[in-house]
C-alpha positions as CSV (number, residue, x, y, z in Angstrom):
1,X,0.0,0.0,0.0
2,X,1.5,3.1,-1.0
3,X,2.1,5.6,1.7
4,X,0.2,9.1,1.5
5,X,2.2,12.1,-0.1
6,X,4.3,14.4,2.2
7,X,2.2,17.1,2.3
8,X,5.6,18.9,3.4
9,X,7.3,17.7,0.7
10,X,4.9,18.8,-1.7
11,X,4.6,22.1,-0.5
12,X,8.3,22.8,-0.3
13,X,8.8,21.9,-3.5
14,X,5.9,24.1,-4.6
15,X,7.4,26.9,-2.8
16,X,11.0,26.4,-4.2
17,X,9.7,26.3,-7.8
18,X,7.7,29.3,-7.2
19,X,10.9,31.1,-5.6
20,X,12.8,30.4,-8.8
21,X,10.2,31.7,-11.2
22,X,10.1,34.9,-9.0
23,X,14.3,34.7,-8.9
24,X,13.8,34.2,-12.7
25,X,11.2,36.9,-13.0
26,X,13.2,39.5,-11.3
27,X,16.1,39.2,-13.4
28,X,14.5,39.7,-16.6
29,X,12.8,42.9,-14.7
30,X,16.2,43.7,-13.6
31,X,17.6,43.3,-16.9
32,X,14.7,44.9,-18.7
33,X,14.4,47.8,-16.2
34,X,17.2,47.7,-13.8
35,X,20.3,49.9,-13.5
36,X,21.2,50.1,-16.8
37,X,17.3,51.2,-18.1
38,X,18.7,54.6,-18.3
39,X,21.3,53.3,-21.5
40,X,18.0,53.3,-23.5
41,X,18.9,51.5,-26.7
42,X,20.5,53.9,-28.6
43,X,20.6,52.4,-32.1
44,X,19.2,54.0,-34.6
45,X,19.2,57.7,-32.8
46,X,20.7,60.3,-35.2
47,X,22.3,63.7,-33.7
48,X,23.3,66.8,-35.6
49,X,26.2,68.6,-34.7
50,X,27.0,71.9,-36.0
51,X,31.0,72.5,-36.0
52,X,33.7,75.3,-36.5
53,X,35.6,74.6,-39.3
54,X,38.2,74.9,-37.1
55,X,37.3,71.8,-35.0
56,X,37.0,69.3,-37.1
57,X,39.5,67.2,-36.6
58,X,39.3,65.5,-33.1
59,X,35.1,66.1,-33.6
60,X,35.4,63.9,-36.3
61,X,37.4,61.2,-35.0
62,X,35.3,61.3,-31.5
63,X,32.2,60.9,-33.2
64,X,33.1,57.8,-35.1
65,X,34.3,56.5,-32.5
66,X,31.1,56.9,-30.8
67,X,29.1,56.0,-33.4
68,X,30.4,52.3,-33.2
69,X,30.9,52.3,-29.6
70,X,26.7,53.1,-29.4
71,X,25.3,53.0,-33.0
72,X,24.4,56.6,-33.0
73,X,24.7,58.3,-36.3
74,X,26.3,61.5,-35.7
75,X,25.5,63.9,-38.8
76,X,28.5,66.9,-38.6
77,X,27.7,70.2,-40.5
78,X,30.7,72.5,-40.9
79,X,30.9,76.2,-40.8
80,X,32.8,78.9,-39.0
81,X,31.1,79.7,-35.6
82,X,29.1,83.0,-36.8
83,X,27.8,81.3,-39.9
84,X,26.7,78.6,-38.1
85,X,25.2,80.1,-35.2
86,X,23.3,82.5,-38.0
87,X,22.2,79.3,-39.6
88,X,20.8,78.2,-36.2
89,X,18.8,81.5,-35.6
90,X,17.1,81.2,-38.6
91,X,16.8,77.1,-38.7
92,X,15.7,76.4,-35.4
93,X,16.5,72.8,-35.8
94,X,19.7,70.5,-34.6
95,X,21.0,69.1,-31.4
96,X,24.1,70.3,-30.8
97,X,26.5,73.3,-31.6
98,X,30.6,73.0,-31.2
99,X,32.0,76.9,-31.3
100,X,35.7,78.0,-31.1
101,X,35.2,80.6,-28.8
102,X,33.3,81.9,-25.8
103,X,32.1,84.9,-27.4
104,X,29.4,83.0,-30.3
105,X,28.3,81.2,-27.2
106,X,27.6,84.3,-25.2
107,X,25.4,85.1,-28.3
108,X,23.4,81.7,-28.5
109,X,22.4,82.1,-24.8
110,X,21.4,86.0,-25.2
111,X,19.3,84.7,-28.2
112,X,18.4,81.8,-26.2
113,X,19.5,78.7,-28.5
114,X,21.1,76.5,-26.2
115,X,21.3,75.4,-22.4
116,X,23.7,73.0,-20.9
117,X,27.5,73.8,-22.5
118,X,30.6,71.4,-22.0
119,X,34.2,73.0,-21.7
120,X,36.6,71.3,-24.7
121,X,39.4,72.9,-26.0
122,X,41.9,76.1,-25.4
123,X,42.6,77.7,-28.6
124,X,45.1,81.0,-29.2
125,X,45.4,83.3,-32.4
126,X,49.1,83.1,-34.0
127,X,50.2,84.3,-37.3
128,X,50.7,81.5,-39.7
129,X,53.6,81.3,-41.8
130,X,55.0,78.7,-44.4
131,X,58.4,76.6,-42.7
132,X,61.1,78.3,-43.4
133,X,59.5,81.5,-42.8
134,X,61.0,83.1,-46.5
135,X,59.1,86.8,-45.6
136,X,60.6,87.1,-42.4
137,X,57.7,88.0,-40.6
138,X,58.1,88.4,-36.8
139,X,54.7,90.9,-35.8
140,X,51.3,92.2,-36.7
141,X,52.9,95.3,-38.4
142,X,55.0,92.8,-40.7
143,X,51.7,91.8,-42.4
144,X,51.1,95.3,-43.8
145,X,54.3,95.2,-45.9
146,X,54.0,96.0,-49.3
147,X,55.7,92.2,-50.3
148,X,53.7,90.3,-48.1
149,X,49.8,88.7,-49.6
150,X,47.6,88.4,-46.2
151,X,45.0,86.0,-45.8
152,X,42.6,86.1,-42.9
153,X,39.1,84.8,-41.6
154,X,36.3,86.7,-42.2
155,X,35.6,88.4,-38.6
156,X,31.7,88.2,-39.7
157,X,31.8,84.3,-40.0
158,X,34.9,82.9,-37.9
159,X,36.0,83.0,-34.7
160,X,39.9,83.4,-35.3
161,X,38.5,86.6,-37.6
162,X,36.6,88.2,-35.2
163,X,38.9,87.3,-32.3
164,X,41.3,88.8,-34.5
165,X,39.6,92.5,-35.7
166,X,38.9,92.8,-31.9
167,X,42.2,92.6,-30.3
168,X,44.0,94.8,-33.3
169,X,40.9,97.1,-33.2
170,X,41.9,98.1,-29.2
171,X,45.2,98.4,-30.5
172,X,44.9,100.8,-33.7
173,X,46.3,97.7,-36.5
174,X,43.0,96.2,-37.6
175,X,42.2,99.5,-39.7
176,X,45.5,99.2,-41.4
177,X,45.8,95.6,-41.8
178,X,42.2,95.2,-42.9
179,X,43.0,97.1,-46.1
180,X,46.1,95.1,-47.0
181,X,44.4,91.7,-46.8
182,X,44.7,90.1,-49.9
183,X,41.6,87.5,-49.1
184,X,39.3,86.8,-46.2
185,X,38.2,83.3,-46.1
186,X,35.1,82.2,-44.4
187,X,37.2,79.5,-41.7
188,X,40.2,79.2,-40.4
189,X,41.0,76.2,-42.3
190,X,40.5,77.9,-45.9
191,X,43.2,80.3,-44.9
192,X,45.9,77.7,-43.7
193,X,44.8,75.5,-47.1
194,X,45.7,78.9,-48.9
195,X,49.2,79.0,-47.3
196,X,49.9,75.3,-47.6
197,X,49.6,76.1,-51.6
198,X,51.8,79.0,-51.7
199,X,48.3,81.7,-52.6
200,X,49.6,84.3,-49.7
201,X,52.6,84.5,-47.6
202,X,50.6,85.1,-44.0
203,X,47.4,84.3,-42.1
204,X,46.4,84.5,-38.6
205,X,44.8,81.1,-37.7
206,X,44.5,79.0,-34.2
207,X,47.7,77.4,-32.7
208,X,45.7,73.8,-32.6
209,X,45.3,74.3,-36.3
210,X,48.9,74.2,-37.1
211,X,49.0,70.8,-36.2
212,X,47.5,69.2,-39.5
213,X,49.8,71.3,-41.9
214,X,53.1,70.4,-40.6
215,X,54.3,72.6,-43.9
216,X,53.4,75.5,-41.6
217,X,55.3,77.1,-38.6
218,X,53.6,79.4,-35.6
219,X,55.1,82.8,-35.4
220,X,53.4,83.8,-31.7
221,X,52.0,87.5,-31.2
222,X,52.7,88.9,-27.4
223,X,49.0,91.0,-28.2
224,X,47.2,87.3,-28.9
225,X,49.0,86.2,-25.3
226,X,46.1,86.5,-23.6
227,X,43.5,85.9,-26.3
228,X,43.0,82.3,-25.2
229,X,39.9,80.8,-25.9
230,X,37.9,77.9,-25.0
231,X,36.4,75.7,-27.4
232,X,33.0,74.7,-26.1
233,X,29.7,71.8,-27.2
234,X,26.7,72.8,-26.4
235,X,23.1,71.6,-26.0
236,X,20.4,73.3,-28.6
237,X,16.6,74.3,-27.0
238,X,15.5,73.1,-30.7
239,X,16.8,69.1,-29.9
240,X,13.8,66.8,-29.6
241,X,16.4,64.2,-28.1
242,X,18.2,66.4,-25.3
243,X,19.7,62.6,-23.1
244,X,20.9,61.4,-26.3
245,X,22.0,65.0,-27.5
246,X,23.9,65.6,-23.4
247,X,25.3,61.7,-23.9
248,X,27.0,62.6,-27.0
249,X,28.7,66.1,-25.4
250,X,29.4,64.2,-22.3
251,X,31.3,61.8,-24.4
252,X,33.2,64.6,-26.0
253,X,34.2,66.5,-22.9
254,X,35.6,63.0,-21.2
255,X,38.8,62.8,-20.6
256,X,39.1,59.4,-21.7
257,X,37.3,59.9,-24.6
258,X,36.8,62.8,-26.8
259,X,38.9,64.8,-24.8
260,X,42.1,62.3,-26.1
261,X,41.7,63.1,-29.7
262,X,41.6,66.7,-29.0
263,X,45.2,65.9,-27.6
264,X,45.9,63.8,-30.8
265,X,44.9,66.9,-33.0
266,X,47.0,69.4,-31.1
267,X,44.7,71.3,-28.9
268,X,44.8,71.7,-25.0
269,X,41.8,70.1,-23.8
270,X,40.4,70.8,-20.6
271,X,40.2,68.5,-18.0
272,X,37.5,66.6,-17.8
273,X,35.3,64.2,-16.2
274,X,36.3,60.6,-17.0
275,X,33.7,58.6,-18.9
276,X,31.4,56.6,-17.8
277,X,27.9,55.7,-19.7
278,X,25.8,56.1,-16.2
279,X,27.5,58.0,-13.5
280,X,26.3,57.8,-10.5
281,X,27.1,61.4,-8.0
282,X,26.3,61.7,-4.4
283,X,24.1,64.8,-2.9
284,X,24.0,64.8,1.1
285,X,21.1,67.3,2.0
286,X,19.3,68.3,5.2
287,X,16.0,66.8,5.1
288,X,14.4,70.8,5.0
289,X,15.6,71.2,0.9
290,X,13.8,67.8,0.7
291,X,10.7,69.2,-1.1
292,X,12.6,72.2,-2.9
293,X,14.9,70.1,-4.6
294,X,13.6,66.2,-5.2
295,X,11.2,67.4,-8.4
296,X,14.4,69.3,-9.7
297,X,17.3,66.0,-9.2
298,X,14.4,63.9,-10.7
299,X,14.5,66.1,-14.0
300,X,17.9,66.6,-14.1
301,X,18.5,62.4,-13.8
302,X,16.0,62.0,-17.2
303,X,17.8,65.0,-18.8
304,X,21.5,63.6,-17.8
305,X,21.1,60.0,-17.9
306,X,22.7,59.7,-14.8
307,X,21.5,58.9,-11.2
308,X,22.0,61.2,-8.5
309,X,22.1,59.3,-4.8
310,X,20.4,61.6,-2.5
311,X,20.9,61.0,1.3
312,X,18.3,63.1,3.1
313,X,19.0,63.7,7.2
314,X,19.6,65.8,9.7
315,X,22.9,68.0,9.3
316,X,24.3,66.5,12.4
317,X,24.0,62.9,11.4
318,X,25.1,64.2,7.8
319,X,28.1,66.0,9.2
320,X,29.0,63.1,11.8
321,X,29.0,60.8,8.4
322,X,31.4,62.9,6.5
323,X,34.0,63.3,9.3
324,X,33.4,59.8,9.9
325,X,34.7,59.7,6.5
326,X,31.9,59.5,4.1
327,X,32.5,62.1,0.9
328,X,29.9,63.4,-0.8
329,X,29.9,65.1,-4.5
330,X,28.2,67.8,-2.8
331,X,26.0,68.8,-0.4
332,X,23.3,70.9,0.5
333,X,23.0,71.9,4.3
334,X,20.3,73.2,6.4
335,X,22.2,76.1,7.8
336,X,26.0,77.5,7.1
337,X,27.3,76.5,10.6
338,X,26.6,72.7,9.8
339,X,28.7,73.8,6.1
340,X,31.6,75.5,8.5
341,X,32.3,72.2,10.4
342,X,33.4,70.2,6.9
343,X,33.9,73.3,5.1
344,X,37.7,72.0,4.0
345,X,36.3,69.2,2.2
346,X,34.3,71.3,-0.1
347,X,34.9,74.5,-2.5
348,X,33.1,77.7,-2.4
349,X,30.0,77.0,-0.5
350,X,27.1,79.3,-1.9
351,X,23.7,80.2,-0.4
352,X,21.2,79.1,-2.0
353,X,18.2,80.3,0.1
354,X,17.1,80.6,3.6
355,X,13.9,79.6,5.7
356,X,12.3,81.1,9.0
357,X,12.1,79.2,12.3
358,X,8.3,79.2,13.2
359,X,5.9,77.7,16.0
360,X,3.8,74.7,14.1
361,X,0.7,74.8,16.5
362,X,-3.0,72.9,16.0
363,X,-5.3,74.8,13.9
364,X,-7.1,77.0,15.7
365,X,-4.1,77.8,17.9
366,X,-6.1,76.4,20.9
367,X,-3.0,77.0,23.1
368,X,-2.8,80.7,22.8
369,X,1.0,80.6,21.5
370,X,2.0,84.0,19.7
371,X,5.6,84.5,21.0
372,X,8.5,82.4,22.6
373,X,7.8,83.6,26.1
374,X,4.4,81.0,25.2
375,X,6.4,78.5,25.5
376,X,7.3,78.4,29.0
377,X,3.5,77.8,29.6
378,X,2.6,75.1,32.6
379,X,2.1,71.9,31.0
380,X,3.0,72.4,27.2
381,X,4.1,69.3,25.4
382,X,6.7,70.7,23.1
383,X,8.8,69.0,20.2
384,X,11.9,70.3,18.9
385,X,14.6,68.7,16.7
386,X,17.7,67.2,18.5
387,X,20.9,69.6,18.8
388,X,23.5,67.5,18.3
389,X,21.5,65.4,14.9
390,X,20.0,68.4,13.4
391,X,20.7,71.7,12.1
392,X,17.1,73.1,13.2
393,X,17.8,71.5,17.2
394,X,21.1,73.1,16.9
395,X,19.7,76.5,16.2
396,X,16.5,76.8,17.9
397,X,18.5,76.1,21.2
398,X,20.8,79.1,20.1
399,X,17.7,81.1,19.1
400,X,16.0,80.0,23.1
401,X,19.4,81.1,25.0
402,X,19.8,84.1,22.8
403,X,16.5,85.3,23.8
404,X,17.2,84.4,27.5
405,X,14.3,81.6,27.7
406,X,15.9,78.2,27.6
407,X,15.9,77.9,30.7
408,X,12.1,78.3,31.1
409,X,11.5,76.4,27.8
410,X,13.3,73.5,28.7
411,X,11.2,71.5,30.9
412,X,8.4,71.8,28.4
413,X,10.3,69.7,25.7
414,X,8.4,66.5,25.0
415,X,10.7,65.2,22.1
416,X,14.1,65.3,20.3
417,X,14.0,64.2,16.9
418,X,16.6,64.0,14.1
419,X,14.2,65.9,11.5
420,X,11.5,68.6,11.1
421,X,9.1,65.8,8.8
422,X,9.1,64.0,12.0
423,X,8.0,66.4,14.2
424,X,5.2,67.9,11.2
425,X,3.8,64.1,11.8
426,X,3.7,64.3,15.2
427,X,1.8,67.6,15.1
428,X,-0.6,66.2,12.5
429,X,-1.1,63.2,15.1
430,X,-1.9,65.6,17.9
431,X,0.8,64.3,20.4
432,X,2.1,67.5,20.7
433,X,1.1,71.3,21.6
434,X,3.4,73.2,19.5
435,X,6.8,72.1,17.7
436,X,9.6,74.3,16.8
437,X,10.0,73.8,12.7
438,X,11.2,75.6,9.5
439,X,8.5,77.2,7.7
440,X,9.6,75.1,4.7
441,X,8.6,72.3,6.4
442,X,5.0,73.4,7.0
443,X,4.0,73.7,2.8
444,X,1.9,70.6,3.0
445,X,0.6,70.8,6.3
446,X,-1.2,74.3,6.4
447,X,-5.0,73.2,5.8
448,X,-4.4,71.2,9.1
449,X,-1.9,73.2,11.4
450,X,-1.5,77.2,12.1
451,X,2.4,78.8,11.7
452,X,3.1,81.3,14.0
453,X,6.1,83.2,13.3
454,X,9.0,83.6,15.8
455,X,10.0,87.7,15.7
456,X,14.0,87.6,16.8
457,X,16.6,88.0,14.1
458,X,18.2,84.5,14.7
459,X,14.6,82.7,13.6
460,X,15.9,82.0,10.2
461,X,18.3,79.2,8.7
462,X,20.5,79.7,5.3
463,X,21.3,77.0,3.2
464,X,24.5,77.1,1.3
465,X,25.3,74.5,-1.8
466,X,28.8,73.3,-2.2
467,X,31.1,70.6,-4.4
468,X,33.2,68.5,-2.7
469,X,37.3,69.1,-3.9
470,X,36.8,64.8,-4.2
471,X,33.4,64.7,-6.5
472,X,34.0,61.8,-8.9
473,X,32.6,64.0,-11.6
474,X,33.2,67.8,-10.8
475,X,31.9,69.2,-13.8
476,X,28.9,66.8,-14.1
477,X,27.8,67.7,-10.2
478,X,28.5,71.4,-11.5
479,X,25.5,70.9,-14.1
480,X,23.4,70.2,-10.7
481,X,24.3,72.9,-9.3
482,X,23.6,75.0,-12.0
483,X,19.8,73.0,-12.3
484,X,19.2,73.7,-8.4
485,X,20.2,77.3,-9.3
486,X,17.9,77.5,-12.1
487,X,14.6,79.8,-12.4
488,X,12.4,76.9,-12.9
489,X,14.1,75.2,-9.2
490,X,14.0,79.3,-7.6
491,X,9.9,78.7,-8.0
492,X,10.1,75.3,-6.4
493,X,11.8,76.9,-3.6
494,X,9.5,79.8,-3.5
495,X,6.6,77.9,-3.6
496,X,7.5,75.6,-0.9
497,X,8.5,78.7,1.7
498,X,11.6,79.6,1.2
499,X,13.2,83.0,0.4
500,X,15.8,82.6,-2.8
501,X,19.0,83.7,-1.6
502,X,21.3,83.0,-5.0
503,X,22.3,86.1,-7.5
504,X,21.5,85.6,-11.0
């Protein structure tokens, strides 16, 4: 007679094949949309990059390169700088513009073209001159000789050209020069083609171009010294693909990437961040910028294609992390003095905005509470942050003693937490009388709870923004800060109670 199935048997093997479809299940999810969802599949996307003449080399050669590393076709138009960016003001259309110097850039964001741009290249005006240097030319007044057939780049369209007319302008040459030039050439690269084949004797072109004509020589200029110019990508408004359009510049401005054949092609890149497809950055930030910022890191993960690892807490517990020896990209405190204690671990801490310390009472204010001397009152069940966890505890203890009431206050204090949010939930709870908050904690709470305002000049906290001297990827946790400090984040601030601090 055969015995009776083991039920337990049964059942455990039930449970172990069900755990391996779910094991199975969750890889594919993870696969499918796990850590690497944000490297979207790429094929197939097509980017257009408009590029100085200039530039063309090590653009070139980096955008092949990426083209096979991530099947993007990269379409590169040519043009000197002005031309281009005239071609954008009237087209409207693209993804991405590659200028030779600062000052076409200057123009694109007064004309509102483009938004995020990505240092490259340094680039310096010399006089070009065929090896050998038969004319003998040693300076700018050289070039007006009778013997001597100019070339130069057409200030209108070129950078090197108008770099050019503006520097010999302030000096009193460019009015002389301009009427001995024998041809003006609409990039840089048309004039140093016209030297290579003997059709003038002299041009004034970029030092990196030299480097593909090695039939040329540099004869350096002590009035172009400090003309040096950075060659910049940036991001067009008119892009319909702005992740893909950022990946491709991020690519460009790597170190290990783009920014190599820029070395290869005889320009002095920049240094950049290394490469890496997803890069992950760190923000610590007190739990009060919580609501200001999260809508703001969210947008600027989708528009990076990166992540951004926010650690939200108390200052104190933030600050005890990082001298425990935790380094953050940046970070965002609740109030300058918890910036002060780590201040050498980060560079130029700005202040972003501040908020008011306020009474967060039931509404109705059944307690009667409309200054600090209230809250010495018999029997009041009082919550404040802790001192030595928080940035709020910290300074509503300095704000109690300044005013001379701690003493009195003190035996009214229910509960120490690490956060504000905590204390906001105890309020909504009604374990508490009255708890000592920022008023940017209160923006979700005020159909419930009354604020009362706290009249002494140290009610308020200011909260300064700062890159760490260690961030993995300086100039990608830059681009944060520069999204935190944007209009669109100021009104997210605003709205949420706090007063913008930041210039323009």
């Amino acid at each position: 007679m055969k015995s009776p199935p083991d039920r337990r048997g049964i059942s455990s093997q039930a449970t172990l094949a069900a755990g391996s479809l779910m094991v199975m299940f969750a890889l594919i999810a993870f696969l499918i949309w796990g850590p690497d969802a944000r490297q979207a599949n790429r094929t197939g996307d097509q980017l257009t990059v408009y590029c100085a003449a200039g530039i063309k080399g090590p653009v070139e050669a980096a955008a092949r390169e990426y083209e096979d590393e991530y099947g993007v076709g990269i379409q590169l138009q040519y043009g000197g700088s002005g031309t281009l960016l005239s071609n954008l003001r009237v087209a409207k259309s693209g993804d991405l513009y590659v200028a030779a110097d600062e000052s076409y850039v200057e123009l694109a964001q007064e004309q509102d073209l483009i938004d995020e741009v990505f240092s490259l290249a340094q680039v310096r005006p010399v006089i070009a001159v065929p090896q050998g240097n038969p004319k003998g030319i040693e300076s700018i007044s050289d070039l007006t000789r009778e013997d001597v057939r100019v070339g130069l780049a057409n200030p209108d369209a070129a950078s090197v050209g108008k770099l050019t007319k503006s520097i010999l302008s302030e000096s009193g040459e460019w009015s002389v020069l301009e009427q001995h030039v024998k041809v003006f050439k609409p990039t840089v690269n048309e004039i140093a083609n016209d030297l290579k084949i003997g059709a003038i004797d002299a041009g004034i072109v970029w030092d990196s171009t030299l480097a593909n004509y090695p039939d040329l020589r540099a004869i350096p200029v002590p009035a172009f010294d400090d003309a040096t110019q950075t060659v910049t990508i940036s991001v067009l408004k008119s892009t319909k693909t702005a992740p893909a359009a950022i990946h491709f510049a991020r690519y460009l401005a790597a170190q290990d990437r783009g920014l190599e054949e820029f070395e290869r092609h005889g320009f002095e890149p920049v240094t950049g961040d290394q490469w890496a497809d997803i890069p992950e950055i760190t923000l610590f930030s007190g739990g009060v910028n919580r609501m200001a910022i999260q809508e703001t890191v969210a947008r600027f993960e989708e528009r990076e294609g990166v992540r951004v690892n926010v650690v939200y807490n108390g200052c104190g517990i933030l600050v005890g992390m990082m001298k425990s020896g935790q380094r953050p990209d940046a970070y965002f405190a609740c109030d300058e003095s918890f910036m002060t204690d780590v201040a050498d671990a980060f560079i130029d801490p700005l202040n972003v905005s501040e908020t008011q310390i306020v009474m967060l009472v039931p509404k109705g204010n059944p307690r009667n509470l409309t200054t600090m001397d209230d809250l010495a009152q018999a029997d009041l069940k009082l919550g404040v942050t802790n001192e030595e966890q928080s940035a709020l505890g910290a300074l509503t203890k300095i704000l109690f003693q300044q005013a001379g009431l701690y003493e009195g206050i003190e035996p009214n204090i229910q509960t120490r937490v690490p956060t504000a949010d905590l204390l906001v939930n105890q309020m909504r709870t009604g374990s508490l009388d009255v708890a000592i908050v920022y008023e940017a904690n209160t923006s979700q709470v005020r159909n419930h709870l009354d604020v009362i305002p706290l009249d002494h000049p140290a009610a308020k906290a200011v909260q300064p923004f700062a890159i760490g001297k260690a961030a993995k990827y300086p100039h990608l946790t830059q681009r944060l800060k520069e999204a935190i400090l944007s209009a669109a984040s100021r009104r997210q601030f605003e709205d949420v109670g706090f007063t913008w601090r930041a210039e323009p």
